[in-house]
N, C-alpha and C positions, 0 to 999 in steps of 0.2 A: 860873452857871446854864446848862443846858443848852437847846440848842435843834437842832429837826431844821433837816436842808442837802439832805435828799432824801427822797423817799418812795417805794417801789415797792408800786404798788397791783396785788393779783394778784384775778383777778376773785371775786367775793360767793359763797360757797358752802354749799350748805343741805344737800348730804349730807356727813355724815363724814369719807369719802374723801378729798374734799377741802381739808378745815381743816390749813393748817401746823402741825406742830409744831415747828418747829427749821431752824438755817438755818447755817450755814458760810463762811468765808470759806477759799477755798485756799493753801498754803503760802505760795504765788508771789503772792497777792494780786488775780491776776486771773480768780477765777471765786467766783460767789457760788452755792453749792448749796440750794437754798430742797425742804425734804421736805414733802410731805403724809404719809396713810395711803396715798395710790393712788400717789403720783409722784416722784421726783426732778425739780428740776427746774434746769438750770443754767445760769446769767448771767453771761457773757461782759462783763469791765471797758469802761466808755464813757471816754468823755472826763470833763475837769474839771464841764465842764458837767449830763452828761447821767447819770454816775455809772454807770449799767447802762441796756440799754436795756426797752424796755417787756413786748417776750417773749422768753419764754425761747430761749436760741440752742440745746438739746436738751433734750428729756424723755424719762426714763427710768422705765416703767411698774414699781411694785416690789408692785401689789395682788398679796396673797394669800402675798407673800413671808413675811411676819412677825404674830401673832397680833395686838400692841398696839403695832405701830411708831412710836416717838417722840424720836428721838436720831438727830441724823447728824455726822460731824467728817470731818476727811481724814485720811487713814490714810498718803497720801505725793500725789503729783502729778495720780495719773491712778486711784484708787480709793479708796472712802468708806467709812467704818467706821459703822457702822449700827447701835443696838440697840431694842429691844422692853419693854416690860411682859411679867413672866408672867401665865398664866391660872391658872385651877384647874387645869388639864388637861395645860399645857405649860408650862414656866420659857422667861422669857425670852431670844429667841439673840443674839448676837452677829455680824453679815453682817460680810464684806466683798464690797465691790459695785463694777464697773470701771464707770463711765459717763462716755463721753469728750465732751468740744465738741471739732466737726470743726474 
């Protein structure tokens, strides 16, 4: 049976923008990339205890990048492979996106 060992609560959001859709873990294992519509947002590994801390150690603004942004992965260490829904209008792209913690 499974059971959670942590939870990261990211705050309540009533516009769009803001809803995750997807989240990553880095090659290396210590950065957790958490995307909205509006943000990359990236979580620097805690201890045993604390797992990740409570905000993000960078965020990376991506609104208006991509039509229906929903997919993010690592692409290698230090850049994220990002994809989209198409529209009527535009097929969906393909990013790749550098967003570093300092």
């Amino acid at each position: 049976m499974a059971a959670p060992v942590w939870v990261l609560e990211l705050p309540a959001a009533i516009l769009p923008g803001r809803l995750v859709t997807d989240a990553a873990l880095s090659p290396d294992g210590n950065t957790l990339a958490v995307r909205t519509y509006d943000d990359i947002h990236l979580f620097a590994r805690g201890n045993a205890r604390t797992y990740l801390p409570e905000q993000p150690t960078t965020t990376c603004p991506i609104k208006g990048l991509e039509p229906l942004g929903e997919a993010i992965a690592w692409w290698n260490d230090s850049t994220l492979l990002l994809t989209s829904e198409a529209t009527k209008l535009r097929a969906g792209p393909i990013t790749l996106l550098e967003c570093r913690v300092p």
